[in-house]
Every structure is written in C-alpha cells, then in structure tokens.
N, CA, C and O atoms as a GROMACS GRO file, in nm:
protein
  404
    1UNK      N    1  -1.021  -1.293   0.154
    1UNK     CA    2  -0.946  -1.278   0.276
    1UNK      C    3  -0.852  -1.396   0.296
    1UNK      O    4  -0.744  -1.368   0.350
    2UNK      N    5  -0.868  -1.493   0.271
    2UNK     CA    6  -0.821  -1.620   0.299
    2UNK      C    7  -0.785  -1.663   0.178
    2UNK      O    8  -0.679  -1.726   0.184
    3UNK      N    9  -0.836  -1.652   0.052
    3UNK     CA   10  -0.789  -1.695  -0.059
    3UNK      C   11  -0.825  -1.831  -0.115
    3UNK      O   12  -0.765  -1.898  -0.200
    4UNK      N   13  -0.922  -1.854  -0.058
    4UNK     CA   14  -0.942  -2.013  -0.073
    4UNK      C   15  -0.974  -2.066  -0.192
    4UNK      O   16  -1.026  -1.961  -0.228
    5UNK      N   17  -0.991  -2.148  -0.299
    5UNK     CA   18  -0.987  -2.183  -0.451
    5UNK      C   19  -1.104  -2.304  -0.408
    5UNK      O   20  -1.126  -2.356  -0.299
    6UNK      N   21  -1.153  -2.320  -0.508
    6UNK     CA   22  -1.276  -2.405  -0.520
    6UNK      C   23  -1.239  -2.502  -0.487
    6UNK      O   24  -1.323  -2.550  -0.411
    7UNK      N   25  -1.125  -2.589  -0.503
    7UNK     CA   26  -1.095  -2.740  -0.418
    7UNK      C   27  -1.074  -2.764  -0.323
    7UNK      O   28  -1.103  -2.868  -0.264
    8UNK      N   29  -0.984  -2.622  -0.263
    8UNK     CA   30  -0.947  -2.633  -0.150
    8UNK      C   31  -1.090  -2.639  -0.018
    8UNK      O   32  -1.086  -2.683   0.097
    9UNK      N   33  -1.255  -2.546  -0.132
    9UNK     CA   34  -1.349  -2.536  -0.043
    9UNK      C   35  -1.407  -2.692  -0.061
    9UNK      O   36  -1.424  -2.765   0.036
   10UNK      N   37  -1.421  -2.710  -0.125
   10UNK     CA   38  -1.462  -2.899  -0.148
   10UNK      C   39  -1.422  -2.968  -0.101
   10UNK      O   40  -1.495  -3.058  -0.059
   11UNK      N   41  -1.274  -2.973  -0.076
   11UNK     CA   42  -1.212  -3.058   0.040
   11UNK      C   43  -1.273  -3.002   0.175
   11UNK      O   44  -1.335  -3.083   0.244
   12UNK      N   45  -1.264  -2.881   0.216
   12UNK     CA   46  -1.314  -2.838   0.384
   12UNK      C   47  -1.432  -2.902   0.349
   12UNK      O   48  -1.454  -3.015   0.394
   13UNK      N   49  -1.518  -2.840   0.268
   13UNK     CA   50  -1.697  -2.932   0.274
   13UNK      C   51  -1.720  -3.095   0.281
   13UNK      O   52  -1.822  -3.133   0.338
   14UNK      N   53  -1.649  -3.172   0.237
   14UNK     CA   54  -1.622  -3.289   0.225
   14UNK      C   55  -1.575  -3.318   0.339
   14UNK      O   56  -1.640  -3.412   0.384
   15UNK      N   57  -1.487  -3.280   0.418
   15UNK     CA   58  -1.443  -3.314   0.601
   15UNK      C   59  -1.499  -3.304   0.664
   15UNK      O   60  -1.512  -3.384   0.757
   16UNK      N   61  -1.585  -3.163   0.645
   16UNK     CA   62  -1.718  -3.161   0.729
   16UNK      C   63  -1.812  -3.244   0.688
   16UNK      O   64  -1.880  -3.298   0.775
   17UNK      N   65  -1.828  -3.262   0.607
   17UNK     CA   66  -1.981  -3.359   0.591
   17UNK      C   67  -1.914  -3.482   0.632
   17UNK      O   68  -1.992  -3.574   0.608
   18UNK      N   69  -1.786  -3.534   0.692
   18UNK     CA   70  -1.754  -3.627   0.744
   18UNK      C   71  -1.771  -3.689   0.865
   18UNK      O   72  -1.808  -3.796   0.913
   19UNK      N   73  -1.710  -3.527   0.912
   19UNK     CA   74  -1.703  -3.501   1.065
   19UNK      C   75  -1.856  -3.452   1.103
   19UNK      O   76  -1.888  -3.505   1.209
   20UNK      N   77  -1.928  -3.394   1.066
   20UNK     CA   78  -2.038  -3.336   1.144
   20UNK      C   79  -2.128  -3.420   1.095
   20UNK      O   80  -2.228  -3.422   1.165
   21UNK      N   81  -2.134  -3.493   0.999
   21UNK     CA   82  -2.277  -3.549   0.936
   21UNK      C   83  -2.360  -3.496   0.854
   21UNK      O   84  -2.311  -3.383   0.850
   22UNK      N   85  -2.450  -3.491   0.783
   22UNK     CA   86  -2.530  -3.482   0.714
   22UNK      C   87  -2.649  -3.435   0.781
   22UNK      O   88  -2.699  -3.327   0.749
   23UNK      N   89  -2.695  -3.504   0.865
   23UNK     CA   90  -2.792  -3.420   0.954
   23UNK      C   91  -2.770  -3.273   1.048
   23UNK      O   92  -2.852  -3.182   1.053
   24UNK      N   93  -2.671  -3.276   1.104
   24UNK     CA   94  -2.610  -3.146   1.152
   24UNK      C   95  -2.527  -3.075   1.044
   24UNK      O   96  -2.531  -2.955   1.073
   25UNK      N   97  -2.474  -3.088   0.964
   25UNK     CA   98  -2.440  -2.974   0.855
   25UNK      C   99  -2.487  -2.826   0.864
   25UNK      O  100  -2.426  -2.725   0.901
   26UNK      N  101  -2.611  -2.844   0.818
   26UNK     CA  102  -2.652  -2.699   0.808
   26UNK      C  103  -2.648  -2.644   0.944
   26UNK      O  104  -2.626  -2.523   0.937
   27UNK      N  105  -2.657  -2.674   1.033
   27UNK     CA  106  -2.667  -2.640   1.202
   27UNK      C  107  -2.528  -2.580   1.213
   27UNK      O  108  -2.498  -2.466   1.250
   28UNK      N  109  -2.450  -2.678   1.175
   28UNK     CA  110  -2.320  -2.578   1.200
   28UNK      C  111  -2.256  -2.502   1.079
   28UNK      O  112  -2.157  -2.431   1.097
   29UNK      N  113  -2.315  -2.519   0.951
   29UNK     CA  114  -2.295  -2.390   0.840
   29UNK      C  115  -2.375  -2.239   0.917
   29UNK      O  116  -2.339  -2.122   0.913
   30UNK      N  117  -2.478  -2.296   0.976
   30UNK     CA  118  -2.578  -2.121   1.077
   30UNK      C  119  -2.450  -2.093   1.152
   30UNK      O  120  -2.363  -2.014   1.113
   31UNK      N  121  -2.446  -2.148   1.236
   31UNK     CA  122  -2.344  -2.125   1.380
   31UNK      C  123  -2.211  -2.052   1.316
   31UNK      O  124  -2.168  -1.947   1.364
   32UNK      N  125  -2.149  -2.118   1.205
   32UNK     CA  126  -2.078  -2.058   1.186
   32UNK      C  127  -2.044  -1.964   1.079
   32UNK      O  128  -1.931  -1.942   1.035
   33UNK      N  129  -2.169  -1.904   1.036
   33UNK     CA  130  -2.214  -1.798   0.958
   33UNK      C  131  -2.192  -1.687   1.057
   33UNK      O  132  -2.107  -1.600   1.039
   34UNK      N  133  -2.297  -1.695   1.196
   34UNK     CA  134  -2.337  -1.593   1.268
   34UNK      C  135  -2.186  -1.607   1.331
   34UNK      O  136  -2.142  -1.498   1.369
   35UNK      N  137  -2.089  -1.725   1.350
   35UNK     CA  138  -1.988  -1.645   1.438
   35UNK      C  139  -1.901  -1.534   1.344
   35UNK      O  140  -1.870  -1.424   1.388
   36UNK      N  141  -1.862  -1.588   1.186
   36UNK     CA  142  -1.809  -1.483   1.107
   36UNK      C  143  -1.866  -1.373   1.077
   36UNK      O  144  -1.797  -1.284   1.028
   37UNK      N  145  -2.029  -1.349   1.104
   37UNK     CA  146  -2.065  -1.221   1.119
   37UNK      C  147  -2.080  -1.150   1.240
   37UNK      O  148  -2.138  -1.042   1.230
   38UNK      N  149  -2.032  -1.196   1.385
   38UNK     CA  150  -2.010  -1.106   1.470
   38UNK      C  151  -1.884  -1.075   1.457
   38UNK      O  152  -1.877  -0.953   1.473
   39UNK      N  153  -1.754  -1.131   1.432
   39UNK     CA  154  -1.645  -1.150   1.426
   39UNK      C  155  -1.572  -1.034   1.380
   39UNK      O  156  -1.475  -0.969   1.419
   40UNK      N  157  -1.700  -1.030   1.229
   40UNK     CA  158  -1.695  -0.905   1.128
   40UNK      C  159  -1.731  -0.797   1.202
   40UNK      O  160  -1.665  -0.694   1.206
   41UNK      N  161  -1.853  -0.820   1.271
   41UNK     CA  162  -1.897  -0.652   1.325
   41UNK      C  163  -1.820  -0.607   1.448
   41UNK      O  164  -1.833  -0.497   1.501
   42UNK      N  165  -1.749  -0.690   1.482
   42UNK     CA  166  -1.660  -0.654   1.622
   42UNK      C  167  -1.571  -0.581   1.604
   42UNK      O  168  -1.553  -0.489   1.684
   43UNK      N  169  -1.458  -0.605   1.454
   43UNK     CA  170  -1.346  -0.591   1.399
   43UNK      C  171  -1.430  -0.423   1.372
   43UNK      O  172  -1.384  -0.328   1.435
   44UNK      N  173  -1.552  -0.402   1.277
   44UNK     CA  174  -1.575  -0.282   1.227
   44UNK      C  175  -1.647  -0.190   1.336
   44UNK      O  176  -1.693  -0.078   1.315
   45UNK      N  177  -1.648  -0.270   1.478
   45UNK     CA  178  -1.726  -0.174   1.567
   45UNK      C  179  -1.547  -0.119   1.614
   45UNK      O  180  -1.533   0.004   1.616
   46UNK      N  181  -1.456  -0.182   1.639
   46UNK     CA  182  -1.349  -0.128   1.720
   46UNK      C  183  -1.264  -0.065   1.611
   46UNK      O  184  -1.224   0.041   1.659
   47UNK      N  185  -1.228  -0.076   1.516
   47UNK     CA  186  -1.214  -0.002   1.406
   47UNK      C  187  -1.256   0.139   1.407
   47UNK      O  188  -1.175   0.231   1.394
   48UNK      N  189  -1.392   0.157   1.423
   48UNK     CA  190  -1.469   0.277   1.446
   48UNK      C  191  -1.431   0.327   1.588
   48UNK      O  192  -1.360   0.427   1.581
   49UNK      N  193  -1.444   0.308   1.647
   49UNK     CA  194  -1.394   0.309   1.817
   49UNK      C  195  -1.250   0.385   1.829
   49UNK      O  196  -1.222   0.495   1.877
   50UNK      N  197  -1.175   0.289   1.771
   50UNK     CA  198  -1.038   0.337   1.795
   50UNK      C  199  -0.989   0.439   1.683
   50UNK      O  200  -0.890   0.513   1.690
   51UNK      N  201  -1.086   0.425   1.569
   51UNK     CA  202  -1.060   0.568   1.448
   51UNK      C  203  -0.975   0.567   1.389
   51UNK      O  204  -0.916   0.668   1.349
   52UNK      N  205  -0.933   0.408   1.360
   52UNK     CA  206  -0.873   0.343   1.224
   52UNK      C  207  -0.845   0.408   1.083
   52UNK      O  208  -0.753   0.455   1.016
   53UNK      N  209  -0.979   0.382   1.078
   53UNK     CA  210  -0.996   0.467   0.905
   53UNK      C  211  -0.934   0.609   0.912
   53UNK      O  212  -0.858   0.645   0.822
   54UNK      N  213  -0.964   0.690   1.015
   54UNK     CA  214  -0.947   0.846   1.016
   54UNK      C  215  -0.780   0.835   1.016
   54UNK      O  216  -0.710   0.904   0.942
   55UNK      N  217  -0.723   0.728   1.122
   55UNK     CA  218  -0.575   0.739   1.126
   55UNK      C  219  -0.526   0.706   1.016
   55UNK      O  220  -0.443   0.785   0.970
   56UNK      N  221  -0.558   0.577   0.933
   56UNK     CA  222  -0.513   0.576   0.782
   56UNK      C  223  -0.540   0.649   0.677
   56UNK      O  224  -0.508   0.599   0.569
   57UNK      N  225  -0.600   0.776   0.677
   57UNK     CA  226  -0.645   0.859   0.581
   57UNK      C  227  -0.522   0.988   0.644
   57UNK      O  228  -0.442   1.044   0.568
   58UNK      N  229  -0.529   1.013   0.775
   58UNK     CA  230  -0.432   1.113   0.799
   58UNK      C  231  -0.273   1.019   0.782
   58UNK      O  232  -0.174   1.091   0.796
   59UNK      N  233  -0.255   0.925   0.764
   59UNK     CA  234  -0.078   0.844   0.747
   59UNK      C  235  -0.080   0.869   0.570
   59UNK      O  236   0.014   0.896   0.496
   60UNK      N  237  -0.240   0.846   0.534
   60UNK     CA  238  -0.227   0.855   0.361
   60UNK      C  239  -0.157   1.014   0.329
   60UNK      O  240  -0.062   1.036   0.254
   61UNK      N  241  -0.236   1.118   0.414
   61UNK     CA  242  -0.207   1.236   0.360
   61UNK      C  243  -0.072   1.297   0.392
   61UNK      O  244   0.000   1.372   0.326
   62UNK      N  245  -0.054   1.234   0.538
   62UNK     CA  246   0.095   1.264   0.551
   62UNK      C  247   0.211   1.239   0.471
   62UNK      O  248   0.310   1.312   0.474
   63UNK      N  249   0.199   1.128   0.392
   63UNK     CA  250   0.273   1.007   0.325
   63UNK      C  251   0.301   1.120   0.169
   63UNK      O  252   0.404   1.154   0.110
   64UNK      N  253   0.154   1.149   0.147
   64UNK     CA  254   0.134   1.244  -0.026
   64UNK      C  255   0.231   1.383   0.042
   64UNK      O  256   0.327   1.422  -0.026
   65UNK      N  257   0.209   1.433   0.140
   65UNK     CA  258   0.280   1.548   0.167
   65UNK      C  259   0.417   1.540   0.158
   65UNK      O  260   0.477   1.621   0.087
   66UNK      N  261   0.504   1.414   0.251
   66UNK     CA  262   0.605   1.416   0.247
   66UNK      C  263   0.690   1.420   0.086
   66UNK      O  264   0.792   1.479   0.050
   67UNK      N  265   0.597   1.330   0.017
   67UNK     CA  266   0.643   1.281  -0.142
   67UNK      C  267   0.647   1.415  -0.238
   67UNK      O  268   0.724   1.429  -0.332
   68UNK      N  269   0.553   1.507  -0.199
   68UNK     CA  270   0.547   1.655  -0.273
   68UNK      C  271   0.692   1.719  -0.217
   68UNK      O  272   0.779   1.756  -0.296
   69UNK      N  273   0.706   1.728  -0.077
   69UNK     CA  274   0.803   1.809   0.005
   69UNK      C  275   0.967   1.730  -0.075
   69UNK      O  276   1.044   1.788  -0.152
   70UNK      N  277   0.978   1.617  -0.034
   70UNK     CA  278   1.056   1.556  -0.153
   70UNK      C  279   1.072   1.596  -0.319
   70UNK      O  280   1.170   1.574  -0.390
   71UNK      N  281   0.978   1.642  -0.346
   71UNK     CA  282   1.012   1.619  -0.505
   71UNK      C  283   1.045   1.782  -0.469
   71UNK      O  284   1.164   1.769  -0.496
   72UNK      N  285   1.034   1.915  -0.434
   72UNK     CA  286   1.008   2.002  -0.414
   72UNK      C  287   1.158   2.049  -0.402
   72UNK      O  288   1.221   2.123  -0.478
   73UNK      N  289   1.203   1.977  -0.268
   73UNK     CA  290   1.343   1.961  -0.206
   73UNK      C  291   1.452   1.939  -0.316
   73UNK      O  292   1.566   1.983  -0.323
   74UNK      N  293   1.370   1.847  -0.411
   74UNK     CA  294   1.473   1.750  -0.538
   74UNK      C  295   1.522   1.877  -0.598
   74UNK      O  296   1.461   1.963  -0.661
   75UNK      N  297   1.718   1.860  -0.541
   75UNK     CA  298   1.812   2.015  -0.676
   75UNK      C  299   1.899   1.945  -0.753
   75UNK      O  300   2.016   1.978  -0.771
   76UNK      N  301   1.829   1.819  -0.813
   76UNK     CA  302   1.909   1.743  -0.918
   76UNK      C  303   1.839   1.834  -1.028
   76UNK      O  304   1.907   1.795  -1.123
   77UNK      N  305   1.777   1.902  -1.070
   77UNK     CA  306   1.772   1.960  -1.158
   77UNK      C  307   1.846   2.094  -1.170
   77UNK      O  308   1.911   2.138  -1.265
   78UNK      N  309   1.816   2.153  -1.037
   78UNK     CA  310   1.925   2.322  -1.026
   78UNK      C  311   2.065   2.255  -1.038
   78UNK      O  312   2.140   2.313  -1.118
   79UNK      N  313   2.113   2.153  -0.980
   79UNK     CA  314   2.264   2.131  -1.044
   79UNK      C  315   2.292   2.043  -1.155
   79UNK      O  316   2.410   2.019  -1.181
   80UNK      N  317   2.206   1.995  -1.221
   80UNK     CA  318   2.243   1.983  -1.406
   80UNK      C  319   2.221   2.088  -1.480
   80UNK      O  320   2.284   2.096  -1.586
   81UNK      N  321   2.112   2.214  -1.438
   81UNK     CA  322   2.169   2.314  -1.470
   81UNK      C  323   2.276   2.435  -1.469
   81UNK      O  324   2.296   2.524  -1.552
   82UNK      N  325   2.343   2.403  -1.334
   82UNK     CA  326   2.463   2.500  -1.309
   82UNK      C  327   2.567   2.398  -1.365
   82UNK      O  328   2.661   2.465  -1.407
   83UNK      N  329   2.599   2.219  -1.390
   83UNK     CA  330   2.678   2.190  -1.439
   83UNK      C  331   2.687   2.270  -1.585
   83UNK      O  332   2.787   2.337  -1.611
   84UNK      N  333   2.587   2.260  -1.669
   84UNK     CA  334   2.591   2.294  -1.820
   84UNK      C  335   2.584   2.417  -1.830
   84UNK      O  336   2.592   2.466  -1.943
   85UNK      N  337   2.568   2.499  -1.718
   85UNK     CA  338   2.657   2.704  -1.710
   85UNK      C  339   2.794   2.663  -1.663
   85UNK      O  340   2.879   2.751  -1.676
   86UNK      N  341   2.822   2.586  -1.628
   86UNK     CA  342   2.991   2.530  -1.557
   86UNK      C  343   3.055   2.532  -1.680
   86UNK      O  344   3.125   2.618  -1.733
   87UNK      N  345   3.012   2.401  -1.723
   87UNK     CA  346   3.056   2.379  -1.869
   87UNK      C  347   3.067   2.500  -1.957
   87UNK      O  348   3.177   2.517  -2.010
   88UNK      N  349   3.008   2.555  -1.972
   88UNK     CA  350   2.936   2.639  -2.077
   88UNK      C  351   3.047   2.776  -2.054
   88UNK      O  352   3.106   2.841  -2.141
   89UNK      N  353   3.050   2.794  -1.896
   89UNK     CA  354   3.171   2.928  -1.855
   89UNK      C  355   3.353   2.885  -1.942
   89UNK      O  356   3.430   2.942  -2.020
   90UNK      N  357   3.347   2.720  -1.849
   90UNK     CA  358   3.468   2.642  -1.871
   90UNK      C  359   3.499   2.670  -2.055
   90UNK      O  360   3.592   2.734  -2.106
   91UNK      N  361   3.401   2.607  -2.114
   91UNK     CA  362   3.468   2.601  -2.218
   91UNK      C  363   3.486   2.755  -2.295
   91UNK      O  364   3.565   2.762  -2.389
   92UNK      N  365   3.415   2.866  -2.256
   92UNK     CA  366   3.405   3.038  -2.302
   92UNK      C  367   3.558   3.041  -2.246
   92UNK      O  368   3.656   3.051  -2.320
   93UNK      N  369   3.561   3.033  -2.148
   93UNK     CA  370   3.742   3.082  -2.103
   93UNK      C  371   3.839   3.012  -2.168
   93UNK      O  372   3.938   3.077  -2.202
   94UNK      N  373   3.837   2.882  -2.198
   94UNK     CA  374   3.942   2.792  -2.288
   94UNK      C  375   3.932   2.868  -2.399
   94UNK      O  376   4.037   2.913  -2.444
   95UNK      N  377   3.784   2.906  -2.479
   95UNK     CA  378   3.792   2.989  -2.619
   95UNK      C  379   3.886   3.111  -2.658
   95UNK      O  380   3.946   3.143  -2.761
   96UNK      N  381   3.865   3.198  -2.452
   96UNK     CA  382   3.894   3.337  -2.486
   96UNK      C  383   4.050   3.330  -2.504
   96UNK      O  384   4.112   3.409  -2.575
   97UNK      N  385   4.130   3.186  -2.401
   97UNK     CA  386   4.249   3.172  -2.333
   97UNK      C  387   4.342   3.129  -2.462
   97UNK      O  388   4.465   3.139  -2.461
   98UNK      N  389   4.276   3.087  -2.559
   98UNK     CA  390   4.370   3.040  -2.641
   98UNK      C  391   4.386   3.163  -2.815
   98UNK      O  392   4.474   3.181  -2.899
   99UNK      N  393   4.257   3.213  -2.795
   99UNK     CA  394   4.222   3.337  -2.876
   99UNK      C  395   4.327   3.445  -2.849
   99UNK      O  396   4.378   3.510  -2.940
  100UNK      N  397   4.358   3.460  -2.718
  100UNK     CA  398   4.442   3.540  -2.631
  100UNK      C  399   4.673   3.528  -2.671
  100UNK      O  400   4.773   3.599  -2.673
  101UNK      N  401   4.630   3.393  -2.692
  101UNK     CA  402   4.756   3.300  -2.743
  101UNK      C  403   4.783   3.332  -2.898
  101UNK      O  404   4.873   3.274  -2.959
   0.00000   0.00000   0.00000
C-alpha cells in the first residue's frame, strides 16, 4: 500500500526506538497494530455499506459492453471493402473504356 523498502522500514524503526524507547516500543507497535486494523475494518465495513465492490463490477461490465458495442459499430472494415469493389468497378470501366477505343 505504501510501498515501503526495507531501509526505508529501518530508518522508521530506528526513530522510533529513539523517540518511544525501548521499554514502550512494543506498547506502541500493539496500539498501532489495532489502530491499522480498525482502520482496515472501517474502510471494508463502509465499502460494504455503500456497495463499492457491486458498483465496480457493474462500471467493469459496463466498460466490456461499451468496448464490444465499439468494435461492433467499427465500418473500417465494410469500407476497405467497398474501397477494393471501388477500385475493382474503377479499374473494369477504364478496361471496358479503352477496349471500346
């Protein structure tokens, strides 16, 4: 979540064991265990509450629908095929026009 790299946690542990001491350490490693695990269950109780997940699963499906309806819509293929019947007419009439000559 935070991204933190092993020095960067050695340095925080090292400030704290500065700042809090050695005797209170673990007292406030608890304290602030239990505050990142209410923190956590608050985020996943209102999450649930407000129906998060359900709304990002219906934006997912909306999102796949639109991208099908798009490719569906896509007439870059019906007009590279009427160019090369274009072509294909164009150059039959130059054949017949000069056959004609």
């Amino acid at each position: 979540m935070f991204n933190i790299g092993f020095a960067e946690l050695l340095l925080i542990l090292i400030i704290a064991y500065v700042i809090v001491g050695p005797k209170d350490l673990p007292k406030v490693a608890r304290w602030l265990a239990r505050l990142v695990k209410s923190v956590r269950q608050m985020i996943k109780d209102l999450k649930a509450e407000v129906g998060w997940d359900e709304m990002m699963q219906e934006t997912e499906d909306v999102r796949k629908d639109i991208d099908q309806t798009m490719k569906e819509a896509d007439i870059t293929a019906d007009l590279r095929e009427a160019s090369k019947e274009l072509n294909k007419s164009i150059g039959q009439a130059k054949k017949d026009t000069f056959k004609k000559n």
